[in-house]
C-alpha positions, 0 to 999 in steps of 0.5 A: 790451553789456558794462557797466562801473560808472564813468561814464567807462568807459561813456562810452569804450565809446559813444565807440568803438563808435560812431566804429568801429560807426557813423561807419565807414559814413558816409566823410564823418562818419568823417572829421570824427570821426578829423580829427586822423589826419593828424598821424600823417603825420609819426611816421616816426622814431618808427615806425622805433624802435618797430618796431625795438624790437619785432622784437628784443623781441616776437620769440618772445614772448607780448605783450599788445596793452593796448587793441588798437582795431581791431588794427593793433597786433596785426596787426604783433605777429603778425610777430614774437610767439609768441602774441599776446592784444589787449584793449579795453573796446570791443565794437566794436573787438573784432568788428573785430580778430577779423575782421581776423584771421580774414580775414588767416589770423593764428591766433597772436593772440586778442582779448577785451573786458576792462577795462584795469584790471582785467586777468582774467590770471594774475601773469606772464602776458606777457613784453611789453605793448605799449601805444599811447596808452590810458593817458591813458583810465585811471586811471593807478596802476591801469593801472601797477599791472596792467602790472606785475602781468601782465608775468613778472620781467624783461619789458618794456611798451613805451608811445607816448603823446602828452603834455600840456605843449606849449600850441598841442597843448593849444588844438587839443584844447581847440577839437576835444572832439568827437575824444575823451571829456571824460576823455581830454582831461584826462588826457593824460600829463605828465612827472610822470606818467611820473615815477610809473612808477618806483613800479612799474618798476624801469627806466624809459626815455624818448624824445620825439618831434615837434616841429618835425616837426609843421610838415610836416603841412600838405605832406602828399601833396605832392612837399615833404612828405619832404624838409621832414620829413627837416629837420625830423626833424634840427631835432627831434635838436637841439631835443629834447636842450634841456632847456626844450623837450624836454617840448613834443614831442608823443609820449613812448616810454617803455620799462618794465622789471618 
């Protein structure tokens, strides 16, 4: 297994290599370990606008896939990119997404395990780099600092992550550590650390997501549950535009111009 010198890294490759190597065959185990799943029930809104980001964006494009997973990402890059490259630190994750490629005839996207750190591409090397929520497992100048360096003169990251100020979403990653490593839990992003990509990026644009939306998770695969997110989507337009509550959304998608 490749082997990294931080601690932290080495414990982010045990934690998904077993959750996507190992716990993926127990169907009961899998589930304790990725219970906080059904809260992307409710990212509907979000979804629309980052797919519609992308299909305009990525269309013809080379994309980085920065921290891939098990490819989903990479997969719907496909559509639209012209070529498509997903790294992770995880092994595992990495014999998943070439599988899924293979299987699905995508001969556009390649995948390599590589430090999200450290990225062992060319200056310039993308037009876009996509990222969904791996910021907060690094170290986050660093992490800015080789986005920047891989994106070519006016390229754009596009980034989904959840942010860290709402204090009920703090208690239930407090009460729930075995869902992530120590690290993660700790470093989920702020509004000061979305602030710092402007030392990197010369245009940097934000929207929030969810909120009262969360409130419809319980009503999931029920008859209720479209409806009820629908008014709590148009709740959430008004809410998010007050300025005392805005940062208490769970996710920010942040648009990142080089």
């Amino acid at each position: 297994m490749t082997e990294f010198p931080e601690r932290r890294k080495q414990d982010e490759i045990d934690f998904h290599d077993r959750l996507r190597a190992v716990y993926r065959r127990d169907p009961e185990r899998y589930g304790r370990f990725t219970a906080n799943d059904k809260y992307y029930s409710i990212v509907r809104r979000r979804n629309v606008y980052v797919e519609a980001w992308l299909s305009e964006h990525a269309r013809g494009a080379r994309v980085l896939d920065y921290g891939c997973g098990a490819g989903d990402t990479s997969m719907k890059l496909a559509r639209w990119a012209r070529h498509v490259v997903g790294i992770d630190l995880s092994p595992a994750s990495i014999r998943i997404s070439v599988d899924r490629a293979e299987k699905a005839g995508v001969d556009s996207a390649e995948f390599h395990v590589m430090d999200c750190e450290a990225l062992k591409f060319p200056d310039a090397s993308f037009d876009v780099v996509v990222e969904m929520g791996v910021l907060h497992h690094l170290d986050l100048d660093r992490a800015y600092a080789e986005i920047a360096r891989v994106l070519r003169p006016g390229g754009f990251a596009i980034r989904t992550e959840a942010l860290g100020h709402n204090p009920v979403i703090r208690l239930y990653r407090r009460l729930t550590p075995h869902l992530r490593t120590a690290w993660e839990t700790e470093h989920i992003l702020h509004s000061w650390d979305i602030a710092k990509a402007r030392q990197y990026f010369s245009s940097v644009d934000v929207r929030l997501f969810h909120l009262a939306t969360l409130a419809a998770v319980p009503l999931r695969g029920t008859r209720l549950f479209s409806p009820t997110l629908a008014a709590l989507e148009l709740l959430d337009s008004m809410l998010l535009r007050v300025r005392a509550l805005r940062w208490w959304a769970w996710e920010a998608v942040m648009v990142l111009q080089r």
